[in-house]
C-alpha positions as CSV (number, residue, x, y, z in Angstrom):
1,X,-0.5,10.4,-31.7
2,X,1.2,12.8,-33.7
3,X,5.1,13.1,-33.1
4,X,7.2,16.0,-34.5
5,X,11.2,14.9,-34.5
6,X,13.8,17.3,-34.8
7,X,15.9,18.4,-37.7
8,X,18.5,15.8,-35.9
9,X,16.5,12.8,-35.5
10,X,17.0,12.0,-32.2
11,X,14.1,13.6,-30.3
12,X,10.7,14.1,-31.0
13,X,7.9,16.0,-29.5
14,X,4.9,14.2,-28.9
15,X,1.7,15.4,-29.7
16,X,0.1,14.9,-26.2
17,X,2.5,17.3,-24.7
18,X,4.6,19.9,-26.6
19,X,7.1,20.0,-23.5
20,X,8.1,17.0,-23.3
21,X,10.9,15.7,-25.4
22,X,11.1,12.1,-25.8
23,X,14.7,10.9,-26.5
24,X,15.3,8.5,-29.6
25,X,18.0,6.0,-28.4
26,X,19.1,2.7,-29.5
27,X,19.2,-0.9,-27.4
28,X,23.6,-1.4,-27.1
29,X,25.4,-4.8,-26.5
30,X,24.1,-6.7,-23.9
31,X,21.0,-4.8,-23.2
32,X,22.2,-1.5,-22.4
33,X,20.9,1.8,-22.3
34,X,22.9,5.3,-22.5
35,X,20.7,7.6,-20.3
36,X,20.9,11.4,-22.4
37,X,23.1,13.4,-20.5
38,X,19.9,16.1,-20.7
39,X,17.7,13.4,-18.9
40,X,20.4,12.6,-16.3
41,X,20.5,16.5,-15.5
42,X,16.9,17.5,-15.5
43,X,16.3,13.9,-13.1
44,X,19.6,14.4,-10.7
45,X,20.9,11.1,-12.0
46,X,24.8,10.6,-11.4
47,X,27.1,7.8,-12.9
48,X,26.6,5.1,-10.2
49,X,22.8,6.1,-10.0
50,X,20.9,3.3,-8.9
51,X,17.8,2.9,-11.6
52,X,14.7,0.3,-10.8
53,X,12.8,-0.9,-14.1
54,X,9.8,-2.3,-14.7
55,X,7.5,-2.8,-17.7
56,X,4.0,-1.8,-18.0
57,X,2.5,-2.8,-21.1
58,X,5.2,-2.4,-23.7
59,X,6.9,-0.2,-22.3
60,X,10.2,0.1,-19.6
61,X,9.6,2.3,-17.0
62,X,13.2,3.4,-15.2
63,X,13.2,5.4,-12.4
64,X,15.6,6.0,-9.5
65,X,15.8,3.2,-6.5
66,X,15.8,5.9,-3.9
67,X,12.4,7.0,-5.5
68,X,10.7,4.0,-5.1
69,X,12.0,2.9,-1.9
70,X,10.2,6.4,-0.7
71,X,7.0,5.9,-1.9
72,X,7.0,2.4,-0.6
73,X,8.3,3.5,2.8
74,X,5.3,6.2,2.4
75,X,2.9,3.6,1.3
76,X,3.7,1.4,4.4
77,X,4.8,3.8,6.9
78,X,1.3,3.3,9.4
79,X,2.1,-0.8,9.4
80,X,4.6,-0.3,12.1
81,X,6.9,-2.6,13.4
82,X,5.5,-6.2,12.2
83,X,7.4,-9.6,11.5
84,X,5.5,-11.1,8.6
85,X,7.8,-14.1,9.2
86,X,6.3,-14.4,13.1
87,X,2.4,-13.6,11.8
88,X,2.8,-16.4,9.2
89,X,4.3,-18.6,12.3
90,X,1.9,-18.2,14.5
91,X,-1.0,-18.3,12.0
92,X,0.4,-22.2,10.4
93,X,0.4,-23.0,14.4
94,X,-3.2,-22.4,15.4
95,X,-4.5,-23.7,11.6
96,X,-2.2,-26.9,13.2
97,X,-3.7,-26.9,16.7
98,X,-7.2,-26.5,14.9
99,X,-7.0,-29.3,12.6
100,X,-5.6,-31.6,15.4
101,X,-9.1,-30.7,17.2
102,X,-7.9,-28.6,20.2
């Protein structure tokens, strides 16, 4: 993949899509991460902003907790009103009552 970085050094332009800038940053004390103020702009982010991350592969994925709790409400919106804590209940009971030979 080709990358073109700018005159400053800090962002580059991949070669899969001209668009999209990708930010250079560096790992701080502890772990942390300074967000570009451009980023935090363009994605709504706010000081406070509640960020999720994950990795895939090698790579961190971040992306705001509100977003991902909507797609997972989305994703199991149709499962309704369940207790997985009463299903698993009543599912060790009857494996009980069938192994006792009722």
């Amino acid at each position: 993949m080709s990358r073109l970085w700018s005159s400053d050094g800090r962002t580059c332009h991949d070669g899969l899509d001209m668009a999209r800038v990708v930010f250079s940053i560096r790992l701080g004390s502890q772990g942390r991460i300074a967000v570009p103020a451009e980023l935090c702009r363009e994605l709504d982010l706010e000081e406070g902003t509640e960020l999720a991350i994950r990795s895939e592969g090698r790579r961190l994925i971040l992306e705001p907790r509100r977003d991902v709790l909507r797609r997972l409400r989305r994703r199991f919106a149709d499962v309704g009103d369940v207790s997985l804590a009463d299903e698993l209940t009543a599912d060790r009971a009857e494996k009980a009552r069938r192994e006792s030979g009722e």
